[in-house]
C-alpha positions in Angstrom: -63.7 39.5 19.8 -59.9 40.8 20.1 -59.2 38.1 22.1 -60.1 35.7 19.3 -57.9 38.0 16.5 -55.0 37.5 18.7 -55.4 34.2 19.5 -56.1 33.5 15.7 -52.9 35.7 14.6 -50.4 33.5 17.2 -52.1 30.3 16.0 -51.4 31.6 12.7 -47.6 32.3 13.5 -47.0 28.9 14.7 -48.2 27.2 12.2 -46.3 29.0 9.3 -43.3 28.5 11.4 -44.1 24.7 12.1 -44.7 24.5 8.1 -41.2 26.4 7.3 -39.0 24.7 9.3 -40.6 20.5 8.4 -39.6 22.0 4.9 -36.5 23.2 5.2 -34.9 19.8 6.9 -37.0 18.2 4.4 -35.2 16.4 1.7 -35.7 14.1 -1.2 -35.0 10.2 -0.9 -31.9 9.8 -3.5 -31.4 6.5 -4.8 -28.2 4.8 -5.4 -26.8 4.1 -8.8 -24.4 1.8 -9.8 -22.6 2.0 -12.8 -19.6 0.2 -14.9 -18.6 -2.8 -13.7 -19.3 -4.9 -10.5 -16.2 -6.6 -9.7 -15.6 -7.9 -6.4 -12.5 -9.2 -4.5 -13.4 -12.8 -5.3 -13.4 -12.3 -9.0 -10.0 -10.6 -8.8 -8.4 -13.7 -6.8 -9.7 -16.1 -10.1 -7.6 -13.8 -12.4 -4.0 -15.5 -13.3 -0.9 -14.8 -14.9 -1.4 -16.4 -18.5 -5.2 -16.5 -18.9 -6.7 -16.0 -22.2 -8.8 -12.2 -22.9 -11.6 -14.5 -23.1 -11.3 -16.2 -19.8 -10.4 -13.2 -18.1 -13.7 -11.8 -19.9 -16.0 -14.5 -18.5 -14.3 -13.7 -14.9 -15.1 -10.4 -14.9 -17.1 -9.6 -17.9 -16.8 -7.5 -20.6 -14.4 -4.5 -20.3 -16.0 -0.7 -19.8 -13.2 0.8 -21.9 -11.1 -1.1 -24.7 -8.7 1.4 -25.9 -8.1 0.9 -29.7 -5.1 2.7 -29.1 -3.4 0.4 -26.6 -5.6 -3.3 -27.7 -3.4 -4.7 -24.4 -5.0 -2.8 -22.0 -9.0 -3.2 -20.7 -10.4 -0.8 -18.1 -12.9 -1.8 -15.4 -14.8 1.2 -13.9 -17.4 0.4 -10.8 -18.9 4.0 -9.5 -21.4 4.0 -7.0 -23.0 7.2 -6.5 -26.2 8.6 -3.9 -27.3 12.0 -5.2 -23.8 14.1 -5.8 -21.9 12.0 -3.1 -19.6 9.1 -4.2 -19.9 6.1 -2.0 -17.6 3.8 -4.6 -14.8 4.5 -6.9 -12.5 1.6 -8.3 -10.9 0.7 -11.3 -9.4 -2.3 -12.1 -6.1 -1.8 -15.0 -5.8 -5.3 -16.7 -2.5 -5.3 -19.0 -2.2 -8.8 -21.4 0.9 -8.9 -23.5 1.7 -9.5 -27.2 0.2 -12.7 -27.5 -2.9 -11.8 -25.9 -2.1 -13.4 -22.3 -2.3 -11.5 -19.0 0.5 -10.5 -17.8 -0.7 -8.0 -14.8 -3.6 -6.1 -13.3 -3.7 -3.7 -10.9 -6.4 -1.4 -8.8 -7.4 2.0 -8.6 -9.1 3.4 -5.6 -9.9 6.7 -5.9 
């Protein structure tokens, strides 16, 4: 009978410590979010000095951030993000001048 309580106590241990350490390495599936805009290289080769806002707009879309301080200027954002960890960070800096033509563009990578 003591043999059995022993045997029952070390059968015991091992499964708590099988259970506590499949836990500890055990970690959520985190998806990947993309947010702002998808711009790729392709779509950036199509932009041209002298296009219109509205042909650079059906290029690449509308613009995350119009200023209405500085109504020359769009801001692209693309962020891809898994959990807390960024995979992709661009921006993309279009600049059209006073008579609503592009004039220059440029990219961020952060």
């Amino acid at each position: 009978m003591n043999i059995m309580k022993e045997n029952l106590k070390v059968s015991t241990a091992f499964l708590l410590i099988f259970l506590i350490s499949s836990c500890s390495s055990f970690s959520f599936y985190k998806v990947p979010v993309t947010q702002g805009n998808i711009f790729e290289e392709e779509d950036i080769e199509k932009l041209q000095v002298g296009q219109s806002m509205d042909q650079v707009q059906f290029i690449l879309g509308s613009p995350m951030i119009k200023d209405p301080f500085h109504s020359n200027r769009w801001d692209y954002l693309n962020l891809i993000t898994i959990g807390d960890e960024k995979i992709v960070e661009k921006k993309l800096v279009v600049i059209f001048d006073d008579k609503n033509l592009l004039s220059s563009w440029k990219i961020v990578s952060e």
